[in-house]
C-alpha positions as CSV (number, residue, x, y, z in Angstrom):
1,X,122.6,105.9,112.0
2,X,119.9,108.5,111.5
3,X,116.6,108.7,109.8
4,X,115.6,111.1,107.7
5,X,112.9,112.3,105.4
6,X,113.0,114.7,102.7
7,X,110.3,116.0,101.2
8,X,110.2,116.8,96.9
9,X,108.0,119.0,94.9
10,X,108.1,117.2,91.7
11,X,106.8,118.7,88.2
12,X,105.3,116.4,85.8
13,X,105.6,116.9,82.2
14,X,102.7,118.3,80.3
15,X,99.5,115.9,80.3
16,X,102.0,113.1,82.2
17,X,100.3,114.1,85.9
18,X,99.0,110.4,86.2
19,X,101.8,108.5,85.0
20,X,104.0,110.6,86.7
21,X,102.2,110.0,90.1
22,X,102.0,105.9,89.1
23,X,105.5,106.0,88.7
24,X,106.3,107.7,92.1
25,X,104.1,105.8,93.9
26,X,105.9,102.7,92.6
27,X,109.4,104.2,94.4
28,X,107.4,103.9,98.0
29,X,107.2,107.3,99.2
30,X,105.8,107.7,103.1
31,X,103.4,110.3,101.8
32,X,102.6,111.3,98.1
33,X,99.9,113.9,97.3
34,X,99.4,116.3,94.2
35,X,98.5,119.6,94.7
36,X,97.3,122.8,92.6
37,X,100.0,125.3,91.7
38,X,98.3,127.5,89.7
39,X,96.1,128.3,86.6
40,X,95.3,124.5,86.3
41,X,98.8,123.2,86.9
42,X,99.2,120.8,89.1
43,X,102.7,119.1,90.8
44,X,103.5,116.2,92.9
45,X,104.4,116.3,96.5
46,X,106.1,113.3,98.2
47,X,107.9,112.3,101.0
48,X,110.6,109.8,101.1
49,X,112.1,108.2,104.3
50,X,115.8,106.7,104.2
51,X,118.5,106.0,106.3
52,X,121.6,108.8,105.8
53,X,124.1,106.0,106.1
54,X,122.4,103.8,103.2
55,X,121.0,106.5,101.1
56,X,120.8,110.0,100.6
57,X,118.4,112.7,98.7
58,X,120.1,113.1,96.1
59,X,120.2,109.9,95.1
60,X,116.3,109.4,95.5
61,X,116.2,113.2,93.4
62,X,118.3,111.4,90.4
63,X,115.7,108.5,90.5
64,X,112.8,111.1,90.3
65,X,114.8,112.6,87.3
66,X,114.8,109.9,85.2
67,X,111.4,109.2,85.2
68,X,110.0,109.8,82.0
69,X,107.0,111.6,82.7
70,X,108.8,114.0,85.5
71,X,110.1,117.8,84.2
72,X,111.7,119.0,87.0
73,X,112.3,118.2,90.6
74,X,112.7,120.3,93.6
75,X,114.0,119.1,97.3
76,X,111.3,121.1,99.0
77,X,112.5,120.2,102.9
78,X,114.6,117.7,104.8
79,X,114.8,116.7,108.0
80,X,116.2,114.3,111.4
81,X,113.6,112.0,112.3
């Protein structure tokens, strides 16, 4: 049994950065942050922490998905705690 945390780069849809970032914050990430990409566009950075026996990223990357306010979602990293 092995903990892991991944971490997703998570694109809100346009004018949805705040309710995007509500709604994320509601899934209890370990870390959330947003964060300039460029020309005024920002993204979401968080950081999710799961067992690999229970759960699994993608399953956490479907959830981000089907947020309303999120475009796009990236797996950014992953690791072994």
């Amino acid at each position: 049994m092995s903990n892991v945390i991944a971490v997703f780069k998570i694109y809100p849809k346009e004018e949805m950065l705040d309710k995007a970032l509500e709604q994320v914050k509601g899934m209890g990430p370990q870390d959330v942050r947003t964060e300039d990409l460029a020309f005024g566009i920002k993204i979401i950075r968080a950081a999710f922490k799961f067992n690999d026996e229970e759960s699994g990223s993608s399953k956490i990357e479907e959830r981000l998905k089907g947020l309303d306010s999120v475009g796009e979602v990236e797996v950014e990293e992953e690791t072994l705690l």
